[in-house]
Structure formats: C-alpha cells, structure tokens
C-alpha positions as CSV (number, residue, x, y, z in Angstrom):
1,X,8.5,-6.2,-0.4
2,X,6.7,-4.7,2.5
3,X,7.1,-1.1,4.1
4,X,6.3,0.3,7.1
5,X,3.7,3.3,6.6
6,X,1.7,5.7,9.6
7,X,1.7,2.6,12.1
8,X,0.4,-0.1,9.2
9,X,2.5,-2.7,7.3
10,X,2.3,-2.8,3.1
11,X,2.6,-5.4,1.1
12,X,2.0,-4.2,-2.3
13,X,3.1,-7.8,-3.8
14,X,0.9,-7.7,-7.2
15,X,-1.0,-10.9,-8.4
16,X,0.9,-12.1,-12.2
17,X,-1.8,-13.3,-14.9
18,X,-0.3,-14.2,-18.4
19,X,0.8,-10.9,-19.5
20,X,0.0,-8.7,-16.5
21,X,0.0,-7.6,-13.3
22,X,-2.6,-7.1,-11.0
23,X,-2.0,-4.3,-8.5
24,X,-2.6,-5.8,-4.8
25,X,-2.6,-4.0,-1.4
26,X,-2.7,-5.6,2.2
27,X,-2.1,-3.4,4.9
28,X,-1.9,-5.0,8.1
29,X,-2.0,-2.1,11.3
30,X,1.5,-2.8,13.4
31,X,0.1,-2.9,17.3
32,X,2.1,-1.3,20.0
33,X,0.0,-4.0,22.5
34,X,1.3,-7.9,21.5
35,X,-1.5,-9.6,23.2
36,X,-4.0,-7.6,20.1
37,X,-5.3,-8.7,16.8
38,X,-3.9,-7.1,13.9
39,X,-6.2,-4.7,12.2
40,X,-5.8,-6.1,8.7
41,X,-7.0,-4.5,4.7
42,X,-7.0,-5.8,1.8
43,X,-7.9,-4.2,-1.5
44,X,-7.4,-6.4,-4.7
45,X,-7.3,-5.1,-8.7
46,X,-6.8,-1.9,-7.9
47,X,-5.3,-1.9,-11.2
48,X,-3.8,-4.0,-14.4
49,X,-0.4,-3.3,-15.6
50,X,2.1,-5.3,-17.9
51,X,5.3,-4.1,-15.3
52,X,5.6,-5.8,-12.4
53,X,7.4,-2.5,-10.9
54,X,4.5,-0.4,-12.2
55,X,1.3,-2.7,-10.6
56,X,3.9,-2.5,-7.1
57,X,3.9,1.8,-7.2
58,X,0.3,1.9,-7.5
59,X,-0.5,-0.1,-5.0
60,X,1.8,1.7,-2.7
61,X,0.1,5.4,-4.0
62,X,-3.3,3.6,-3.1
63,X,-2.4,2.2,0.3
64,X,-0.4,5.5,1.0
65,X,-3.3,7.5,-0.3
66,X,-5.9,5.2,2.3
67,X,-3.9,5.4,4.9
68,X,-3.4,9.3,4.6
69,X,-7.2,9.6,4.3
70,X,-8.1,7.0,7.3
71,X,-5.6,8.2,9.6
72,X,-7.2,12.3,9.2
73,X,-4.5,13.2,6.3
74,X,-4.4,16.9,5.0
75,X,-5.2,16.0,1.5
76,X,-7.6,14.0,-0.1
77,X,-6.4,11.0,-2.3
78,X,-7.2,12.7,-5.9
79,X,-5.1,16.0,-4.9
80,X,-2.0,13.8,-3.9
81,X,0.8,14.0,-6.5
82,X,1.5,10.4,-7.9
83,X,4.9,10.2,-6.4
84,X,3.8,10.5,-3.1
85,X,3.6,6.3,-2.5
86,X,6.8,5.6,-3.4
87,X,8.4,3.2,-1.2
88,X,11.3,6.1,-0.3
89,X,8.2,7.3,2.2
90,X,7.9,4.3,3.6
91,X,10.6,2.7,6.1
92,X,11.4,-0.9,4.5
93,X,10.6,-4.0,7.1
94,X,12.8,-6.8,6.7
C-alpha cells in the first residue's frame, strides 16, 4: 500500500526472505509542477521482522519520522512515540 505523507508518497511494501520480512521505505516527493522529476528515497533493511504487518509499521514510523525531520519537524525521530507512522496519519493513494 502506499500513503500520501507531508507532500511525499510511501510505499512501505517490505522485501519477504524465507521466514521474514525486511522493512523497506521508498518515498517518492509528489510535485505540484508536472513537467519536474520526482524527488525520490529509498532506505532498505531498516529492519527484520517475521510479520509482514509489523516490517510495514516500521517502515511507515521511519519514513514518517524522515520526513518529519527533513521537512523542519518539531520533534526529533527518537522522541516520537512509535504510533505516530501509522498509516491512519497518512491519506491512502489509490
């Protein structure tokens, strides 16, 4: 699934090895201006998980958490309580 997050796109789709998950971000900066080139990041084994729903909401607390921090958030990523990515902050793209 991806969200919509502070003008960025996440796709926090995790990577599946035999009996885990590796949490995967790529955030991809949604452009107001059509003719520009997407401002794309991607961080990969942010962390290993055997959930599938688990290695998803950690990706989404990290991408949350960069974005906050990039963007001039008010807290740093370490003081941010761990529900704070979850995808209910995030508007769903379909």
């Amino acid at each position: 699934m991806q969200y919509e997050y502070g003008g960025w796109i996440i796709d926090a789709t995790p990577e599946f090895f035999p009996g885990k998950y590796l949490a995967h971000a790529r955030l991809t900066r949604v452009s107001p201006d059509d003719g520009e080139e997407p401002e794309l990041h991607i961080e990969r084994n942010i962390a290993c998980f055997e959930s599938k729903d688990l290695a998803v909401q950690c990706a989404y607390q990290w991408a949350i958490a960069w974005i906050d921090e990039r963007e001039g958030g008010v807290a740093s990523a370490q003081e941010r309580p761990l529900d704070r990515a979850t995808p209910s902050r995030a508007q769903q793209v379909r």
